[in-house]
N, C-alpha and C positions, 0 to 999 in steps of 0.2 A: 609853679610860677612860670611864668610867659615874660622874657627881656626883652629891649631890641636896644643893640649897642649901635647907635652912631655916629657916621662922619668921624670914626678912627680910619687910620692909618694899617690895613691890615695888610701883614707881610704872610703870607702863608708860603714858602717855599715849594714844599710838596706838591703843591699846584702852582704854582708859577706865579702868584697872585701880588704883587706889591701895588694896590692902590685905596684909595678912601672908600672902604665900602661900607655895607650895611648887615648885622648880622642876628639874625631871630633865633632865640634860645626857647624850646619847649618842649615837654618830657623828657629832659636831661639828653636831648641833643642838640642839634643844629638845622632847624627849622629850614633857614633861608640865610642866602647869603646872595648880597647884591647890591646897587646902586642906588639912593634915595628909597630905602621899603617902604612901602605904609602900611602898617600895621597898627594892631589896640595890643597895648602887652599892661603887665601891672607893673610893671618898673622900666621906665627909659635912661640909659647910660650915655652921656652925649660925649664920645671919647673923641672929640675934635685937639687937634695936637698932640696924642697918646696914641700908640703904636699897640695894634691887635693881631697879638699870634697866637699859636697853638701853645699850650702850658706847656714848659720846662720840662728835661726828660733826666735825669742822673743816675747813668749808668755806675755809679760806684759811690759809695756811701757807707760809712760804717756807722749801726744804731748803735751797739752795743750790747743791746737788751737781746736774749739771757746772759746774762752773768755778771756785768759790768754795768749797773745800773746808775753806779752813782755816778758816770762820766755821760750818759746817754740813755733814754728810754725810746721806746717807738712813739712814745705820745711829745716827749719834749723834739725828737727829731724830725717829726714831721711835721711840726711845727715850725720851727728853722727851716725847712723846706719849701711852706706856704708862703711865708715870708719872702723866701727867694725868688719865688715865682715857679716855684718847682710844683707837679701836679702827680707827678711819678717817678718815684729811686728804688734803685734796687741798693737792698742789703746783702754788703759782701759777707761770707760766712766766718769771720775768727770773731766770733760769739764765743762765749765760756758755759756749755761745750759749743764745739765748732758745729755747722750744718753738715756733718759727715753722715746722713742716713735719712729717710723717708719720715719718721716719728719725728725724729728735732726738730724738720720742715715742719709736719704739721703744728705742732705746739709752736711756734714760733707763728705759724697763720693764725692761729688762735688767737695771740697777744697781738695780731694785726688787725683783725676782724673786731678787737674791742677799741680798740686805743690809736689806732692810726687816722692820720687829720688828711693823709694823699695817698693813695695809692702807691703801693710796698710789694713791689716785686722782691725773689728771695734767689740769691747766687747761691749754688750748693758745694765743698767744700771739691777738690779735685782727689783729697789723701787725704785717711783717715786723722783724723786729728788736725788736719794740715800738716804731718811730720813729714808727708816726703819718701812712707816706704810704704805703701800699697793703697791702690785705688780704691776708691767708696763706689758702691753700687751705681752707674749712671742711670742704667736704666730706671728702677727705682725711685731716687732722684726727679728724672725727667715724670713719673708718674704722678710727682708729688709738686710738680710743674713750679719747679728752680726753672729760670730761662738762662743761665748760664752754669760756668762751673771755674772755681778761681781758688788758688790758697793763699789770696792776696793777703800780707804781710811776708809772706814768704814763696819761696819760687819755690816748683820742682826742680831739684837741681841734679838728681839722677837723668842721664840723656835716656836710659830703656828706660825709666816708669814714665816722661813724659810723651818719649813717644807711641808708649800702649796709650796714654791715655787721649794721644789725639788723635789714635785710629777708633777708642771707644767711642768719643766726644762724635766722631765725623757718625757712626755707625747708630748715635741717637737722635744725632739732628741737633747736639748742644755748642753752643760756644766756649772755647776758653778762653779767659781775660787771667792772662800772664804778670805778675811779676816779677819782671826779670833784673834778679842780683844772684851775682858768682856770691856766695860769702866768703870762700876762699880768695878771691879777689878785693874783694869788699876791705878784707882783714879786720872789722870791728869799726872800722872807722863811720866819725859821727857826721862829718861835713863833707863838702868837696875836698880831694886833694887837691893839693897847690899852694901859693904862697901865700894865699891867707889862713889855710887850718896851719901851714910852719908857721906863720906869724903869733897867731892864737895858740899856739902849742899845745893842738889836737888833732887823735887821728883820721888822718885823711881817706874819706872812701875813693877810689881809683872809678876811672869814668868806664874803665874796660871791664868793672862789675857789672855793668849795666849793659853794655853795648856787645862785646860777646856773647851775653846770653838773649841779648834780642836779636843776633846773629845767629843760633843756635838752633833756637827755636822757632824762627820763620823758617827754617834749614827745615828740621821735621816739618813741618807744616807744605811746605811744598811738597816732599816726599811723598807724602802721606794723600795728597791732596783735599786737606784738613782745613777748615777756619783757625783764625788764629786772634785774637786781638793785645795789643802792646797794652796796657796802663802805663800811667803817667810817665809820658815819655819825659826824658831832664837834658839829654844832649846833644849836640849836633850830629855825631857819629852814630846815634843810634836813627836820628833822621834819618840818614842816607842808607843805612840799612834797610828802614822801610821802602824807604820811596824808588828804590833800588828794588826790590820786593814787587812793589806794585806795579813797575813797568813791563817786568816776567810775568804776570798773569797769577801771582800767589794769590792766595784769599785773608790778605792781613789787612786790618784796621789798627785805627789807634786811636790814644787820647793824651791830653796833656792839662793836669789840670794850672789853677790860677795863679797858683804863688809860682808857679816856674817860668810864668812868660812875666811875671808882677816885680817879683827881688831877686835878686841876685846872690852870692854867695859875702859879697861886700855888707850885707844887711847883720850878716852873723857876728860881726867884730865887734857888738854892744855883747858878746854874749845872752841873747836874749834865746829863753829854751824854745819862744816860739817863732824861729827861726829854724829848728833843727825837724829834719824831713828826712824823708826816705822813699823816692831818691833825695840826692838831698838840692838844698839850690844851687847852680852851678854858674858860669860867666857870664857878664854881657854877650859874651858871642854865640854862648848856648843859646841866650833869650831869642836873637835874634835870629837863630838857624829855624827854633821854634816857631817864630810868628810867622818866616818863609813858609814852612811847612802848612800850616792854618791858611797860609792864603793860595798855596796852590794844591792842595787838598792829598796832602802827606799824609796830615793828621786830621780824623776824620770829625774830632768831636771833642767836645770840651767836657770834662768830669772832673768834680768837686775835690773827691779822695778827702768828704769829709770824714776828720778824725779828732773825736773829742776825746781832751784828758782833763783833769779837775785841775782844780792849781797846785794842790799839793803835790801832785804827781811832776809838774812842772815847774815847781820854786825846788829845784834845787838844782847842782852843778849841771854845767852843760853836755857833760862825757853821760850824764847818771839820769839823764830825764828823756824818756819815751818820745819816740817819732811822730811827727804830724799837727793841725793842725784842723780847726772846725771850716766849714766853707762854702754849706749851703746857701748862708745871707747875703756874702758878699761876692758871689760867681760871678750875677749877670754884672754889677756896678764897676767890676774890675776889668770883666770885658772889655764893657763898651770905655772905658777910661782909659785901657793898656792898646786894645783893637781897631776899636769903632772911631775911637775919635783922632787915633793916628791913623785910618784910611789901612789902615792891615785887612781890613775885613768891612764888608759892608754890613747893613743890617739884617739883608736876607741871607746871606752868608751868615753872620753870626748864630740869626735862629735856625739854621740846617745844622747847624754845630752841637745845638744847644734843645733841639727837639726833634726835628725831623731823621736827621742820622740815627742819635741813637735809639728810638724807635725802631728804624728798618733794618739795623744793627742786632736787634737784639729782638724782633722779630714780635714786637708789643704792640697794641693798641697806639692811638695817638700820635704826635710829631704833626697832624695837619686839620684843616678848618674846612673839612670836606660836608657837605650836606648829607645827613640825616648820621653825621657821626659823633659818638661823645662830645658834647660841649664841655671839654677841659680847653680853656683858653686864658690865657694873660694879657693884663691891659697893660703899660708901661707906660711911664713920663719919662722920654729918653731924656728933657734936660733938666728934672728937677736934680738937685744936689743937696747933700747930707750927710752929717756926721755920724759916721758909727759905731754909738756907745757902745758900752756895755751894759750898757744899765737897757738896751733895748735888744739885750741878744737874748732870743729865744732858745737857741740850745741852753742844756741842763753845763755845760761846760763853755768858758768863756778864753778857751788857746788859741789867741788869732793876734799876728804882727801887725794886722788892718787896724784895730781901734785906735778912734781918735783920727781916724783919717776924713779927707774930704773927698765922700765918692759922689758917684752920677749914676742919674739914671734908677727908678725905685718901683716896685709893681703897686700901683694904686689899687687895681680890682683882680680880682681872680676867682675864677666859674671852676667845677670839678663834679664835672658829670652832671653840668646844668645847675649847679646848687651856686649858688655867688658865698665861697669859704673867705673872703675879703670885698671890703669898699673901702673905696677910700683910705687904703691903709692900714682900714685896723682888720682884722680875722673874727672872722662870727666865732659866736660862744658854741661848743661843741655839741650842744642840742636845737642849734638854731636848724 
């Protein structure tokens, strides 16, 4: 099939590009790109008033699938993906079992190769197990082509295993995307410390679980002269560590996904389990130290840290129900509702956040609208508005504080590798 999308709005960062152009989709790339085309194609997209970028990038994501299917599979999550506008995510590794070894990789491509609706990069795990006492083969790994390495739900929190593991990581050419909690600092607790977990008469996580060890471990990472990447940054102190980081010449990036610049720690006093995070959400002043950082590029990119749990894992007390929260659907809408449209962030700004970065970040295909390269691209109606059932969420799991809210901003069409996987809205049938 032969497209030509025009008189949108096309923001291509990567190229410097923010004006009304013209864009020819054929053999699953990008033909042509330029001002009034003329061309014969068999389908014309007349994207006048919708905004044309390069597809969605999400660096962090949790399928679930193996082991945990009934919270998430690769075919229901990347489907919440397409939805979002997402064309490519990586899957972090606390799968049941974990991506600890080169076979789990492959068998996991496998279930990619049938089942996935976007392109499914795979994080391979940093510790056996993810427990934390000895490294998984990198090398290995990297042959069985993880583009990272992460024991995301939980930190190395040995200071020697991590820093072998960022002299192996530097020594393959692999990233590690850190999460960083002391537990010992942590002490068990489920929310922010402060006066509202004493109000709610719960335990409080301390902010210096978080920020110490993203002090720690930029610490190796300089040493070592190692990459390094934060996950979901939640406080301001951990900001300043970065960005403080970044001015010395470290090689650290970061992210911060939506519900941390979206609600605050005031949101938890309904008791609502989905509310309860990790990290968890923290002040108005964290929010705001956050959005500083997004706009003078502390933080390099915005990641979903979606995390699906069923309800039943979520209807009970709020000390006794699992961290996180789903967040492919509603990344970009919260964006541009929390960013965009308070001027925190402009539009190309946001898409460098949100495809461009972490592309170059993570060292993938895609993030930009360059000629004769993949046609993954997203169409957007920055001003339509809509409510966000549940009765229209695609994930296999429905934990999100967002329903029933009034967002902005929706992906009307979406190409992936030249194939149009949405129009108008809806998502092509899986043999179209």
């Amino acid at each position: 099939m032969r497209y030509h999308i025009k008189n949108g709005l096309v923001i291509d960062p990567a190229n410097k590009i923010e004006k009304v152009q013209d864009i020819v989709i054929s053999g699953g790339k990008i033909e042509d790109i330029g001002q009034a085309l003329n061309c014969k194609a068999d389908e014309t997209i007349d994207a006048k008033g919708l905004i044309v970028a390069p597809g969605l990038i999400d660096m962090h994501a949790h399928l679930r699938e193996p082991g945990r299917e009934d919270e998430e599979t690769v075919a229901t999550g990347t489907r919440a993906a397409l939805r979002g506008g997402y064309t490519s995510i990586v899957s972090m590794p606390n799968t049941e079992p974990a991506m600890d070894d080169a076979d789990k990789v492959e068998a996991l491509k496998a279930i990619i190769k049938k089942d996935a609706r976007c392109t499914v990069h795979i994080a391979g795990a940093i510790t056996d197990g993810r427990h934390g006492k000895r490294l998984t083969d990198f090398a290995k790994l990297k042959d069985a082509a993880v583009v990272a390495l992460s024991d995301d739900g939980a930190c190395v929190e040995s200071e020697d295993l991590m820093d072998k593991a960022l002299q192996e990581a530097k020594r393959c050419s692999l990233l590690v995307i850190e999460h960083c909690e002391d537990t010992a600092l942590a002490a068990g607790g489920v929310i922010n410390k402060g006066f509202i977990s004493t109000k709610m008469g719960l335990r409080g996580m301390a902010r210096e679980a978080e920020f110490e060890m993203v002090k720690r471990d930029i610490g190796l990472a300089k040493k070592n002269g190692s990459r390094i990447h934060i996950a979901h940054v939640s406080c301001a102190e951990s900001v300043e560590v970065i960005r403080k980081a970044k001015k010395e010449g470290v090689a650290v990036t970061a992210e911060v996904a939506p519900h941390h610049f979206s609600l605050s720690e005031d949101c938890c006093v309904t008791y609502d389990t989905n509310t309860k995070m990790n990290p968890p959400l923290r002040s108005s002043a964290d929010i705001e130290a956050l959005k500083e950082a997004l706009a003078d590029g502390t933080i390099d990119l915005i990641a979903t840290d979606h995390a699906p749990h069923t309800d039943s894992e979520k209807d009970v007390e709020f000390d006794f129900a699992p961290f996180g929260i789903i967040g492919l659907e509603t990344a970009l809408s919260l964006a541009v509702v929390e960013l965009v449209s308070s001027k925190v962030l402009s539009w190309p700004e946001l898409i460098s956040k949100m495809s461009a970065n972490p592309a170059r970040i993570l060292g993938i295909s895609g993030g930009c609208l360059t000629k004769g390269s993949p046609a993954d691209i997203v169409i957007i109606d920055p001003a339509k508005e809509y409510i966000y059932s549940r009765d229209s969420i695609e994930s296999r799991s429905k934990n999100s504080p967002f329903i029933d809210w009034k967002l902005k901003a929706k992906t009307v069409h979406l190409f992936l590798g030249g194939e149009m996987v949405m129009k108008d809205g809806l998502l092509a049938p899986r043999d179209s």
